[in-house]
FIMARBA-604863 format. One line per 4 residues: number of its first residue (from 1); for each residue x, y, z of C-alpha. Coordinates in steps of 0.05 Angstrom, whole numbers. Each point is the difference from the previous one (the first is absolute). Example, Ala and Ser with C-alpha at 12.3 -4.5 7.8 and 13.67 -1.06 7.14 Angstrom:
! FIMARBA-604863
1	246/-90/156; 27/69/-13
END
This chain:
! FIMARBA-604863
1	644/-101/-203; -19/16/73; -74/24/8; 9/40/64
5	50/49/31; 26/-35/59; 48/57/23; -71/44/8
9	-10/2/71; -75/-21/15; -55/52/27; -25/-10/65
13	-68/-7/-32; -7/-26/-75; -91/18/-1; -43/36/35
17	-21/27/51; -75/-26/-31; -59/29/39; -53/-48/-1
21	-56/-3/63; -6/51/32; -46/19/65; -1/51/58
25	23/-53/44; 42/-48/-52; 53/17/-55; 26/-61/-46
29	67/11/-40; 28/-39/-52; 83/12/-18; 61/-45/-17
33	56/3/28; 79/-25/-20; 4/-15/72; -52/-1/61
37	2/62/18; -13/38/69; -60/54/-13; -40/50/37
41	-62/22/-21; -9/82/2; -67/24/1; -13/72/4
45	-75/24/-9; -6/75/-13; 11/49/60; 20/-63/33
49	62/-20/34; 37/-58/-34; -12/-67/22; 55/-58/-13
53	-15/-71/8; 62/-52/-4; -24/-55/-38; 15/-74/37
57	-15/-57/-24; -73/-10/14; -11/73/-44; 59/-17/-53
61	-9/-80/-29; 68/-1/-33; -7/-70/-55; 75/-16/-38
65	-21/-14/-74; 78/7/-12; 70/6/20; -10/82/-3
69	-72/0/-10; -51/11/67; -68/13/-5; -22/45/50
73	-80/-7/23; -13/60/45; -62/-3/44; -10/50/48
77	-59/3/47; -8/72/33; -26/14/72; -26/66/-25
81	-42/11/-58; 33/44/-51; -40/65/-24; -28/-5/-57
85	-11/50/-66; 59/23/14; 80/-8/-21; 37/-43/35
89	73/-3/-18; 43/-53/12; 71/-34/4; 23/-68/9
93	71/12/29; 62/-53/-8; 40/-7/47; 77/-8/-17
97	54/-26/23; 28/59/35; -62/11/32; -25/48/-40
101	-72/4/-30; -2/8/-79; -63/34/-26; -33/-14/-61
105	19/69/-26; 67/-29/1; -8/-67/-21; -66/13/-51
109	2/69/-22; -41/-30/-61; -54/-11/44; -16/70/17
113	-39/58/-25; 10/73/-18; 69/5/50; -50/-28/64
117	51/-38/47; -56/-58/11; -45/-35/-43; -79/9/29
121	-62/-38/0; -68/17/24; -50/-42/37; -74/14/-41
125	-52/0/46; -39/-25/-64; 8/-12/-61; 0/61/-42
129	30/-18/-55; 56/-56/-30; 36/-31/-56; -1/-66/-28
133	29/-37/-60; 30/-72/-25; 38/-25/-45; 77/24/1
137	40/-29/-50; 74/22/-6; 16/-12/-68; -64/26/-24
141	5/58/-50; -42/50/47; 20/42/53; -2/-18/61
145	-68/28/37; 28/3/69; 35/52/-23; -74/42/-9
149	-1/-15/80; 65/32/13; -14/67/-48; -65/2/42
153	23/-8/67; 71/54/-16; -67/42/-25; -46/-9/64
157	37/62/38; -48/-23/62; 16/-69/18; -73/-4/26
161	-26/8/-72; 37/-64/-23; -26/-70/-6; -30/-33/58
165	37/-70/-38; 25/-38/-52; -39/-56/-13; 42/-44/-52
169	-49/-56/-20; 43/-49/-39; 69/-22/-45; 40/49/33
173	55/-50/-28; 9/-38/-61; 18/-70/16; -22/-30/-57
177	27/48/-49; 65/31/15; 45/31/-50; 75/-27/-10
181	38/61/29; -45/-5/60; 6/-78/4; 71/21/-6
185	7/53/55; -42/-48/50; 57/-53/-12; 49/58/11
189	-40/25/63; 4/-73/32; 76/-9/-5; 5/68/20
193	-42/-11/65; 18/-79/12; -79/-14/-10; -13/-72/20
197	12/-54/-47; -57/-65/-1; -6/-65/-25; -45/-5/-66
201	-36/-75/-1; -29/-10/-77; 34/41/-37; 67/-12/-51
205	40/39/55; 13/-19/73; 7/56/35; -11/84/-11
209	70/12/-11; 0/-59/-61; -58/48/-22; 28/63/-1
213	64/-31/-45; -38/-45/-42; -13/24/-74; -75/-4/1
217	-1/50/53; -12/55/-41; -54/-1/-51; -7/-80/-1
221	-25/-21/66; -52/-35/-29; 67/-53/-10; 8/-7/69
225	-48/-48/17; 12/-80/-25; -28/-11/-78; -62/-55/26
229	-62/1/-29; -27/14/77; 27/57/0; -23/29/-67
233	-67/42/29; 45/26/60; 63/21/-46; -56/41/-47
237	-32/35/57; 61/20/40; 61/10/-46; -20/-1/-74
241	-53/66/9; -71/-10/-11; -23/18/-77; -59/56/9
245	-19/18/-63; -61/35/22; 39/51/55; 69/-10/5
249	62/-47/-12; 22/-20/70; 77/-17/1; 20/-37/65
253	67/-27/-22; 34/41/50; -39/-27/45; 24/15/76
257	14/-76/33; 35/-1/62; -15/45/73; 62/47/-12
261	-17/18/-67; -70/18/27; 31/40/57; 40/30/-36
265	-52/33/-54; -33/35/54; 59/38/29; 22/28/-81
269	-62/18/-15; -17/33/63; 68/38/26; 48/39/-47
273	59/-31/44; 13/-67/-13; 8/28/-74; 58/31/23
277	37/-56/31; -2/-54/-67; 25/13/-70; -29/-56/-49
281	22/-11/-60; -36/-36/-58; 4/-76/2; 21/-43/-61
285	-66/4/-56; -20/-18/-56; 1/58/-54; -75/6/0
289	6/1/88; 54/50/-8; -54/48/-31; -60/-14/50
293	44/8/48; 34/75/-22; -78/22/-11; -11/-25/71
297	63/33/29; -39/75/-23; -54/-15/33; 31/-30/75
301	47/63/-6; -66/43/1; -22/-39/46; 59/8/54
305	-2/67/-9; -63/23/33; 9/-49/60; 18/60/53
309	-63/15/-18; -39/-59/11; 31/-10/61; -10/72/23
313	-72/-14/-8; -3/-65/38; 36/33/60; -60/50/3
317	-64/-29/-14; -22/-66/30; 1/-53/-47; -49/-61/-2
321	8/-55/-49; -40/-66/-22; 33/-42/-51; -29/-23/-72
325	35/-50/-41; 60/28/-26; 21/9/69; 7/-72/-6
329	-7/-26/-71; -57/13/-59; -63/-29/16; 13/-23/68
333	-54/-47/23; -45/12/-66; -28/-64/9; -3/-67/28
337	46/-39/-45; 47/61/-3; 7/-18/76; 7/-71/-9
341	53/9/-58; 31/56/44; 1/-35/65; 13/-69/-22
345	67/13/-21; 58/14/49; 34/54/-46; -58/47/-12
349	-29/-11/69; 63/33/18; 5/54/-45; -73/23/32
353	19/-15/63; 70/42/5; -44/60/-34; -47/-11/54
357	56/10/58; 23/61/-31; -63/20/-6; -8/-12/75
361	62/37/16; -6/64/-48; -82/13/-8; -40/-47/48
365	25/7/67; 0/70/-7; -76/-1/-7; -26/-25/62
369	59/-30/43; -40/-42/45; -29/-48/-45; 82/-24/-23
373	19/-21/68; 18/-74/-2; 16/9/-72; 55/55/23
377	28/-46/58; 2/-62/-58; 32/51/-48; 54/25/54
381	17/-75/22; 15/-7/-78; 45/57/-8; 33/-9/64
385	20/-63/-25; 24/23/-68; 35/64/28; 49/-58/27
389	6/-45/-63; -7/47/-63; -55/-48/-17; -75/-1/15
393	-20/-76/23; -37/-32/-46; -53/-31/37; -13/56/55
397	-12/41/-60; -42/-48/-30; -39/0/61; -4/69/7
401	-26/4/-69; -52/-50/9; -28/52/58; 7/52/-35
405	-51/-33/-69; -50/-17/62; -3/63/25; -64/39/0
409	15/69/37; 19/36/-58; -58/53/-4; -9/48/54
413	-38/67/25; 17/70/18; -44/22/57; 4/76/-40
417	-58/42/-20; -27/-24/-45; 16/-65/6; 61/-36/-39
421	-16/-76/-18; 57/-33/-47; -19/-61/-27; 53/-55/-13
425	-28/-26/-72; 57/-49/-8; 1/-58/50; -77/-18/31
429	-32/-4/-75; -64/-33/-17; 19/-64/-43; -37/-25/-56
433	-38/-66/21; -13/-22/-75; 56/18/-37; 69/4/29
437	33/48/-53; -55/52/4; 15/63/26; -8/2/80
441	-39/46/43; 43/64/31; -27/-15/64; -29/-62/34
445	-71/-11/31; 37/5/65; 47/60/-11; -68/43/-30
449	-29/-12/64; 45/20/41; 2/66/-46; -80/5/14
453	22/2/74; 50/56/-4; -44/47/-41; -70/-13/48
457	-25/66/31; 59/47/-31; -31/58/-27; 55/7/-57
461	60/-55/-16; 61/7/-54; 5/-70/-30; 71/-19/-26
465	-4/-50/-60; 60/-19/-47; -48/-17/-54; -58/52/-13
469	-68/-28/27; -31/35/-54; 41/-1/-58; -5/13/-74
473	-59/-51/-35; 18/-13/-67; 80/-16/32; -37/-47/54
477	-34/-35/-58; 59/-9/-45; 30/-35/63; -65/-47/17
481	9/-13/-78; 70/-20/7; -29/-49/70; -54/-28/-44
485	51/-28/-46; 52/-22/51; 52/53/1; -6/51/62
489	74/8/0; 3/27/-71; -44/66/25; 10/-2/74
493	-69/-9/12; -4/19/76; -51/47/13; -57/-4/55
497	-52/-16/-60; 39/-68/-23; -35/-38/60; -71/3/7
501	1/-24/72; 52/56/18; -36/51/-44; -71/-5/41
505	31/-5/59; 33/62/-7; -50/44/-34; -40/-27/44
509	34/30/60; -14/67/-31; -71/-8/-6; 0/-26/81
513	-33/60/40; 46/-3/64; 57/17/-45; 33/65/-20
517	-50/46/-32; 69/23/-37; 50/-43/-29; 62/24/-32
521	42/-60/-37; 76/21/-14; 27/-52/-52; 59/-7/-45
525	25/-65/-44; -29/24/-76; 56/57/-15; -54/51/-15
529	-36/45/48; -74/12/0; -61/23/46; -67/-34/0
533	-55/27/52; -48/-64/9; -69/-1/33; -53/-50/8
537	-65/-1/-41; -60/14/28; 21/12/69; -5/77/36
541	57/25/35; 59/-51/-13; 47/-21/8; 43/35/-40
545	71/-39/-30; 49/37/-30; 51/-36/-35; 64/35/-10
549	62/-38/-34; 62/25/-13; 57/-45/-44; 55/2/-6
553	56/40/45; 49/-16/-56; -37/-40/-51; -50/7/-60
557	-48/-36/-44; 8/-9/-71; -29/70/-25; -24/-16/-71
561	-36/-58/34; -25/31/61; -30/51/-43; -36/-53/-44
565	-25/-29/59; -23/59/33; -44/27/-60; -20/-78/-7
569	-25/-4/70; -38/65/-4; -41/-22/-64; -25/-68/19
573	-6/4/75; -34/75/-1; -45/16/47; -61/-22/-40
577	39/-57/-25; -37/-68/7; 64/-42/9; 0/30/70
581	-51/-50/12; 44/-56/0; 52/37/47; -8/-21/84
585	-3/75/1; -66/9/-27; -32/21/56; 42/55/15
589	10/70/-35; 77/5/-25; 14/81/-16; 70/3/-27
593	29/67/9; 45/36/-58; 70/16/13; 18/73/-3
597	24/20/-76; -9/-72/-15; -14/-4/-75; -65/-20/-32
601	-30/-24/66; 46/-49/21; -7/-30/65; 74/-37/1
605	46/47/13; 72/-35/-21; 54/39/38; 59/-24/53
609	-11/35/71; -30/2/62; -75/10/28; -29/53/50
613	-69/4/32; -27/50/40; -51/-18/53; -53/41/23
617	-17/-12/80; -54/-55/-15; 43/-36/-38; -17/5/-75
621	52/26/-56; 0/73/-7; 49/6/-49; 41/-61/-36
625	74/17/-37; 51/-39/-50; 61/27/20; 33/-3/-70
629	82/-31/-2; 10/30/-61; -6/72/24; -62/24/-27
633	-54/31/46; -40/-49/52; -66/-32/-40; -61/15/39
637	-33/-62/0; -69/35/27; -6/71/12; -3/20/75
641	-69/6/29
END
């Protein structure tokens, strides 16, 4: 039964326009297109003549990832400074065939608000106040929370009330744990678009489109690669799902493999379009698949349904991103003889590495553009070539993906006010010298000095971390329990605590008088949200940390146990408790702060949406909010000052 509908006629763009850096004197885009497509950029400040700009081909990077699939990098530099603190409305114009110039009110009426004509950003001249989040997961029962972002911004009559951003700090996709009727739209999506096949090296299958037919490919792709007894640890940690028995049950045997499928993820779960152009249809299952996959099907139809949304949101607010592992697969770099398992196999090196390229593509490049240069011009060369044979070449891709694992120009800094510093926890990690399969350090005595660099001599500075810095005790010790005994990967022990050299290093930082007197830490990761205000003992006048962590977008924790934990944590790690003692936070003051109508002092507040924190003009948290994706009222996470 086909899976698309090939009579359709394509879009002109399939997702986006994503705003993601923006400057007075630079504006980065992000959109796909079915074809490369001839755009002018309209920018019209208010009480300001409109200004177009044609886009050529040093401001639009067009990169094939398909036979009707172009990724379009827009970079524009600006010989003028735009105003700032004030709307700015813009088009980006496509030019047809006839000559004319289709607007986006014509060809993305979806994208606009309350019958405007143009979508509008504004340029903060600091920041006043954002949102942040992690963890989107289709197929999860929970609304989706980027939906809170687009009730708020249809409800912000003055656009210069809205957001300054939209910081999204990791698993904005599910690689690792996709549900079958997604699986099955991606396949869909890729026939529909002519995505680019690849050879697979290690695996039962030769090639992606052996994949995509083979009968492992849904549910059983832990079949796919060869029964050795070499391959058993790597089979269990990629494609048979990790047991947790402590958090959660993690089920990768949907496990995305191949560059396409990657691709492919982004654009459904990011634009309501390419929805419109497949029509899937269940594969053959087992009886017991057959139900999974009808409970799944409820909750992907949700899903699709509030996309105009989500991408009404992303075409107002800038949108900054830093990956965490599901962006590439559970417990991505966890520890030293993960990587060597990982790595030393040419299969699951690249499954990581084709996440990593999409990655790239879709979130990285988008984040600070000039650090991706050669990588772009290797990534171009590779599509150029595989726009002309359906098929990416094996070894340029290899290659490619070898620079891409060596790459160390993932984190990067907004020059804002305050500061923005977003630390890539995933790649430059602090290995374990004595014991390969213990959990590794987030960042690297290297990488935590550059950080010490960035933050000397700011007065303020908003630290982005995936993981919380300071996270919840008794769950950190359950997880160094787990280490003691040899299994990190059963609790997904990565937090900053698991390391001692990383720990110091960082708390250290804090304590270092030549940086911030105010720190505010945005986190994600745990699927609960939670406020802690941390100072340091014995010491007048600061700093001051705040650490603010909001989880998940569209994901939850177990509630029975989240509660158990919560009222756990609060009884033996009170503040008079002596097991703080043995913490590497003893010498500093952790205040947690107790959500709005949270019951019986909880401090975990367990609900799908998206965070917003106000800023007062030095800097410091005025006012913190859960914006709720169930419907209920925002939680005040602290009251406003």
């Amino acid at each position: 039964m086909p899976l698309t509908t090939p009579d359709a006629a394509l879009p002109a763009v399939l997702a986006g326009p994503l705003l993601r850096r923006l400057e007075p004197t630079r504006l980065v885009l992000w959109l796909v297109g079915s074809r490369p497509l001839a755009l002018t950029l309209r920018l019209q400040p208010a009480a300001s003549p409109a200004l177009d700009i044609p886009l050529d081909s040093q401001q639009c990077q067009v990169i094939p990832v398909g036979l009707q699939a172009f990724v379009h990098l827009i970079d524009v530099p600006l010989d003028h400074a735009l105003p700032q603190d004030v709307a700015i409305a813009y088009d980006l114009l496509l030019s047809e065939a006839d000559g004319r110039a289709c607007a986006m009110a014509e060809w993305a009426p979806h994208l606009l608000y309350n019958g405007k004509r143009q979508p509008e950003f504004v340029l903060h001249s600091r920041i006043d106040n954002l949102l942040h989040g992690s963890c989107r997961k289709p197929h999860h029962p929970a609304n989706d929370g980027l939906l809170c972002a687009d009730r708020l911004l249809a409800q912000t009559a003055e656009p210069t009330a809205r957001p300054a951003l939209l910081m999204m700090s990791g698993d904005q996709v599910y690689a690792d744990d996709v549900a079958g009727p997604m699986l099955r739209a991606i396949h869909a999506l890729i026939e529909r678009l002519g995505l680019f096949d690849e050879h697979l090296e290690g695996a039962v299958v030769d090639n992606s489109a052996a994949l995509y037919r083979h009968r492992a490919s849904y549910y059983q792709r832990a079949e796919l690669l060869p029964a050795l007894k070499s391959n058993e640890t790597l089979r269990e940690r990629f494609f048979g799902g990790v047991k947790k028995p402590i958090f959660t049950s993690s089920n990768a045997d949907n496990h995305l493999v191949t560059f396409a499928e990657v691709l492919a993820m982004y654009l459904l779960v990011w634009s309501p379009l390419p929805w419109t152009l497949i029509t899937p249809t269940p594969p053959q299952l087992s009886p017991e698949q057959q139900a999974r996959y009808r409970k799944e099907q409820g909750h992907i139809d949700a899903f699709v349904s509030g996309l105009g949304g989500v991408a009404r949101v992303c075409a107002h607010l800038s949108c900054l991103m830093i990956f965490d592992d599901h962006d590439i697969t559970d417990d991505w770099n966890l520890s030293a003889q993960w990587e060597e398992t990982a790595y030393g196999h040419p299969f699951s090196k690249r499954i990581i590495g084709n996440a990593l390229l999409a990655y790239l593509l879709c979130q990285g490049w988008g984040n600070n553009p000039d650090a991706f240069g050669p990588l772009l011009e290797q990534t171009r060369a590779l599509s150029a070539t595989a726009h002309h044979r359906q098929q990416l070449d094996c070894r340029a891709q290899d290659e490619l993906i070898d620079q891409l694992l060596r790459f160390q120009q993932w984190h990067y800094v907004l020059p804002s006010t305050p500061a923005l510093v977003v630390l890539d926890t995933r790649t430059r990690r602090w290995r374990s010298e004595f014991n390969l399969s213990q959990p590794s350090g987030l960042l690297d005595w290297e990488a935590l000095s550059e950080l010490q660099h960035e933050l000397l001599d700011h007065p303020s500075a908003i630290i982005v971390s995936p993981a919380p810095i300071f996270g919840v005790k008794l769950i950190e010790t359950v997880q160094k329990v787990f280490s003691w005994c040899g299994y990190p990967l059963l609790v997904d022990a990565e937090n900053w605590m698991a390391h001692r050299g990383s720990a110091q290093v960082i708390l250290n930082i804090f304590r270092h008088s030549r940086t911030p007197g105010s720190y505010v830490i945005l986190s994600g990761d745990v699927h609960y949200s939670f406020v802690y205000e941390v100072l340091i003992r014995h010491r007048q006048g600061g700093p001051r940390i705040w650490q603010i962590t909001s989880s998940g977008i569209k994901n939850e924790f177990p509630a029975a146990l989240l509660e158990w934990f919560d009222r756990l944590n609060r009884w033996l790690y009170s503040p008079r408790s002596p097991l703080n003692w043995f913490t590497k936070r003893r010498r500093m003051k952790v205040i947690p702060h107790v959500p709005e109508h949270a019951e019986a002092g909880e401090r975990l507040w367990n609900s799908a949406g998206i965070g917003q924190v106000f800023f007062t003009p030095q800097g410091q948290p005025e006012a913190i909010y859960q914006h709720n994706a169930n419907g209920t009222q925002p939680t005040r996470m602290i009251a406003p000052r």
